[in-house]
N, C-alpha and C positions, 0 to 999 in steps of 0.2 A: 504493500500500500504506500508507505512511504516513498518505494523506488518511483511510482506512478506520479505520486504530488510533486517529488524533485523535476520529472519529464515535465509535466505540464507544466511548472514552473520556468522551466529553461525555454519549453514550447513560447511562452507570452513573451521572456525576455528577445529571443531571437524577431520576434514578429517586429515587437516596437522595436527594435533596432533597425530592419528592415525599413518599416514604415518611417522611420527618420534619415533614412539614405534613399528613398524615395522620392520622400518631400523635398530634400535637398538639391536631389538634381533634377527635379520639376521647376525650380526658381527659374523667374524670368530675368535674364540679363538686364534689364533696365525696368524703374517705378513708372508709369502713367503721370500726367500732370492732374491725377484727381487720386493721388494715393498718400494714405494716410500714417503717418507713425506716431505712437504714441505708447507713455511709458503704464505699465499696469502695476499697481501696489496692492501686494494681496495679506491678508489679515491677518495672526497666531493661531497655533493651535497651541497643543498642550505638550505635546511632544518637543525632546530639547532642541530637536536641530530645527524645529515651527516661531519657537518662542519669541523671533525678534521679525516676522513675516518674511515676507518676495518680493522681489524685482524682475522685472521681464520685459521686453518691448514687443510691441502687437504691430504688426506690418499689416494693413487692409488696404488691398490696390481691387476696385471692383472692378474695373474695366479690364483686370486680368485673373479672373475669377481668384484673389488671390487674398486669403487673410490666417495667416501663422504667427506665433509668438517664437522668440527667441530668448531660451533660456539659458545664464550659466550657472544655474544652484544643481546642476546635477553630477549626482556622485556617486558608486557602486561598495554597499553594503557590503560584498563578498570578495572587496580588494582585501585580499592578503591580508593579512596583521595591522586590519582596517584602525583600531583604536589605537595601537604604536604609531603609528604613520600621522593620523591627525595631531596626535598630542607633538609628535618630530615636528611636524612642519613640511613633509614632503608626500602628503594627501593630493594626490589629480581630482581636482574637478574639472568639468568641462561643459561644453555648448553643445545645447542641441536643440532643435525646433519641432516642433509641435503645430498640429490644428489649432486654431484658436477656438475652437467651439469643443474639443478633445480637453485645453489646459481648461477654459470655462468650468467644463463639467468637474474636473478632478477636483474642485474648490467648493463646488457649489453640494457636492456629496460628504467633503469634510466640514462644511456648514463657514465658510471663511470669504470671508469681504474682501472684494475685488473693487478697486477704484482706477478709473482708466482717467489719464491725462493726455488729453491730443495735441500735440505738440505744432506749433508756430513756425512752419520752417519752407525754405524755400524751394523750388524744384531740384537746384544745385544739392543743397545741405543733404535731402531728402536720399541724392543718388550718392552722394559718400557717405551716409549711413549707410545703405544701402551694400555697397562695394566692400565695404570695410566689414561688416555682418559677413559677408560670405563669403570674404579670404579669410578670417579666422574660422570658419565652420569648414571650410575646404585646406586647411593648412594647418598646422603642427601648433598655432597659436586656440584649439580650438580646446586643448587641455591647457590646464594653469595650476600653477602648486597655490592651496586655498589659506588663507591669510584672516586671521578675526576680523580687524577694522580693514588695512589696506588693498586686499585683495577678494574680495566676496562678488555675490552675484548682485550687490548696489553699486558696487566701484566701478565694474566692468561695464556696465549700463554708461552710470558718469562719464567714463573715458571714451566709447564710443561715442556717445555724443559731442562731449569737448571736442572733439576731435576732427569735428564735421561741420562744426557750428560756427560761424564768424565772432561771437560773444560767449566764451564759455559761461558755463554756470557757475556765480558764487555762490561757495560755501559760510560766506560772512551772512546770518542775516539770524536773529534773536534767539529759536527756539534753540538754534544748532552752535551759538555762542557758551558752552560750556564743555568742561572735561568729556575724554571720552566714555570714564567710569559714571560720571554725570547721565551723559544718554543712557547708554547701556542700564543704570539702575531705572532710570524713567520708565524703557519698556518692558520690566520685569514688576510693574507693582503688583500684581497678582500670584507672581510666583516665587515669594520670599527667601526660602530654602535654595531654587536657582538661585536667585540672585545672590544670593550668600556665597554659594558654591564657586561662583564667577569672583568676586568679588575677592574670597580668600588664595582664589587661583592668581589673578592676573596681579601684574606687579605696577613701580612707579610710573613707566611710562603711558596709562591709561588715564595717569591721573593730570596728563598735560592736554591744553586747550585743543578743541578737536579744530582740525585746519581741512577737512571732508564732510562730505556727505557718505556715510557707508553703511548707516540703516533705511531699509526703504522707508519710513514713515517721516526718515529727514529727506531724502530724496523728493520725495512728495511736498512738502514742506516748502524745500527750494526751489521745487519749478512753481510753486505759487508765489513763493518772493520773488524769481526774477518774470517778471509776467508777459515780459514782450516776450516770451515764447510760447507762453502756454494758450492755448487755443478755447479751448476747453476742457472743462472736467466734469466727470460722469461716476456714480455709482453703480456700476453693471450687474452686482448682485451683490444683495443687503444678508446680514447672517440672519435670521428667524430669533436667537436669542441667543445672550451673552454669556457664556459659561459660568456658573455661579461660583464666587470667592470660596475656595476651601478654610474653611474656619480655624485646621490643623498649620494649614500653611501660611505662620503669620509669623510674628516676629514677637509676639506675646507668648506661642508655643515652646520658644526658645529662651525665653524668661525663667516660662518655669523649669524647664532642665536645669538652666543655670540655677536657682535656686534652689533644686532640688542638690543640684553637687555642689553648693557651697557647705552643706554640712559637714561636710568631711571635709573642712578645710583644716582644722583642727586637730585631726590623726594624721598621726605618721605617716603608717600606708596608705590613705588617701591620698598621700599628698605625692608620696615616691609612684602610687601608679598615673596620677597626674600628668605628674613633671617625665614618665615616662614615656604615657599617649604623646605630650606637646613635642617630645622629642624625637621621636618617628617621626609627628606633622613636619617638624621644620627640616629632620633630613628626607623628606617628601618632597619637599618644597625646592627643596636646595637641588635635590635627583632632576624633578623636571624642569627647572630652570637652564641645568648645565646641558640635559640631553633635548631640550625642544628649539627649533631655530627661531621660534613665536617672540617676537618681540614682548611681546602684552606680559609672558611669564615668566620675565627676567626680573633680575634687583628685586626681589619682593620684601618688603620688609620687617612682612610676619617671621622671616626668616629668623630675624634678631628679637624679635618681639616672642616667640615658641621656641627660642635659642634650647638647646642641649644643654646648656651648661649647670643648668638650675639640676636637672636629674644628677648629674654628673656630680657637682657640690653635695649636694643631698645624700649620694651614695657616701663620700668619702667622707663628709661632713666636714667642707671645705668653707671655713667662710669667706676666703679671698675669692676666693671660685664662685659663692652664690652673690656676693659683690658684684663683680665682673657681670655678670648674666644681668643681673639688677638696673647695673649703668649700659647694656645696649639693649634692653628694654625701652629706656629709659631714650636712648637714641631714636630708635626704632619708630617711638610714636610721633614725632618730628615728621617723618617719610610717609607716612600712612596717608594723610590728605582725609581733609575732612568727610568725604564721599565712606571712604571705605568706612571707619570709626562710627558712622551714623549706625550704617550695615551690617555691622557686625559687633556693636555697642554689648550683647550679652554676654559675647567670647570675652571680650576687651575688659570688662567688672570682670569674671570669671577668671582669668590668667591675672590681672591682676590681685586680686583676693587671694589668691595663693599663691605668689608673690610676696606680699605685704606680710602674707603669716608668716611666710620662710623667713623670711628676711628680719622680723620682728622678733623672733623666736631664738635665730642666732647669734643675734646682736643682745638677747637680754640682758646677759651678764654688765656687758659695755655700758647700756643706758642706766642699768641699776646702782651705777658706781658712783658714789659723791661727788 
């Protein structure tokens, strides 16, 4: 039975592969002077790789019966040592086009909002998007090593266009004038624990001013700030209803943990298996920083703020040693930026709290002395 579900699985993948080397070389060498491009932003789901939406460009030439979407959010599940590879930095995604009434449906079945923007452009601009779209789908430009903020399926959108356009599109204009960690926790208020996850992973350089557009709902954002392009805008399919807020998944839920394990701040072996866990996190931390090429997960700070040293002193009952841990703590929260600290405010009372005991507890003698 299983051997059968594998076939018929492989069956569907080879067709839509097919069906995309079909579509591809049915393109017409040149757009109509009534042909339409316009970029589509589609809505989250619940799933991690959903959570920040899509980007896509919708090509609709009528006078050549012609309307497909070009995608590059696509990526294959069954690449090899797929999870090593993303966390590396040397994950292919790639481009591939689609029926527009095919990508429609795929959205409209996972219950997710599609907003089409018709873009303002001239016969010229129109035919080097155009051109440009189907030398990278026809060329070795058509896979790309996938990148968090710098290289995603919003950027690649952005660049095509920049690229074809006599006025690129600024990235300066209000909502998109903050950190990247900024954005990024904006389009996670629903899913707290993500964004926690995100937030203890990526390091200082998320927390500099973002200088792109690389989520689609800023993408969308800035083709309505710069407006001499944008044509029109349309909602092509409304979701029926809003996923309701998990009550589990808040930042209340993680309160009370933390004050459940603050009791045990005050034993020993609380504190030694403590200072243990933080001690794996930060050589966690330190592991995928050296082995990921991800900018986002380098320099992190938690690194010195969940330092080893604390378990390490603890063991030996070092107080130079639980010192030392104490002051790049003490460093640490300098580097953090206020984004992350909001985010992760339960960890941050928590690590500190036992901190504070260790460090109170080994110094008694000292403060007790006249």
């Amino acid at each position: 039975m299983n051997n059968l579900v594998s076939e018929f699985k492989q069956q569907i993948v080879l067709l839509v592969c097919c069906f995309s080397f079909i579509t591809a070389a049915a393109q017409p060498e040149t757009l109509s002077e009534n042909a339409e491009i316009s970029v589509l932003t589609c809505g989250t789901a619940n799933e991690m790789h959903t959570l920040f939406g899509h980007t896509a460009l919708r090509i609709k030439d009528v006078d050549q019966n012609l309307d497909v979407v070009y995608n590059w959010g696509m990526f294959d599940f069954r690449t090899p040592n797929f999870l090593a590879k993303f966390v590396k930095g040397n994950l292919l995604y790639y481009l591939d086009v689609d029926s527009f009434n095919d990508f429609l449906y795929n959205y409209t079945v996972d219950n997710r909002e599609v907003v089409e923007q018709v873009l303002n452009l001239s016969s010229a601009e129109k035919s080097k998007i155009w051109t440009e779209i189907n030398r990278q789908l026809k060329g070795n430009d058509r896979y790309y090593t996938y990148g968090f903020i710098r290289n995603n399926c919003t950027t690649k959108v952005v660049d095509v266009i920049n690229k074809s356009i006599e006025k690129p599109l600024s990235a300066d204009f209000s909502s998109n004038n903050h950190s990247y960690r900024y954005i990024l926790n904006e389009g996670l208020d629903q899913h707290y624990f993500e964004k926690l996850g995100i937030n203890l992973l990526f390091g200082y350089s998320t927390n500099k001013q973002a200088d792109l557009m690389f989520l689609p709902v800023k993408l969308k954002d800035g083709i309505a700030f710069n407006k001499s392009i944008l044509k029109s805008e349309q909602t092509i399919h409304k979701v029926n209803n809003i996923n309701a807020k998990s009550s589990l998944n808040s930042i209340y839920t993680l309160w009370l943990i933390v004050a459940i394990a603050l009791l045990g701040v005050f034993n020993r072996k609380s504190r030694l298996i403590y200072f243990l866990l933080t001690a794996v996190f930060s050589l966690f931390l330190v592991a995928v920083s050296v082995y990921s090429n991800h900018s986002e997960l380098q320099f992190n700070a938690l690194i010195l703020f969940y330092n080893p040293l604390f378990f390490v002193g603890l063991i030996l009952k070092n107080k130079k040693i639980i010192f030392l841990a104490t002051f790049l703590t003490a460093i640490s929260l300098v580097f953090m930026g206020l984004e992350l600290i909001l985010v992760a405010a339960p960890l941050i009372v928590l690590n500190l709290g036992y901190i504070m005991v260790l460090f109170l507890r080994n110094n008694a003698c000292k403060f007790a002395k006249p």
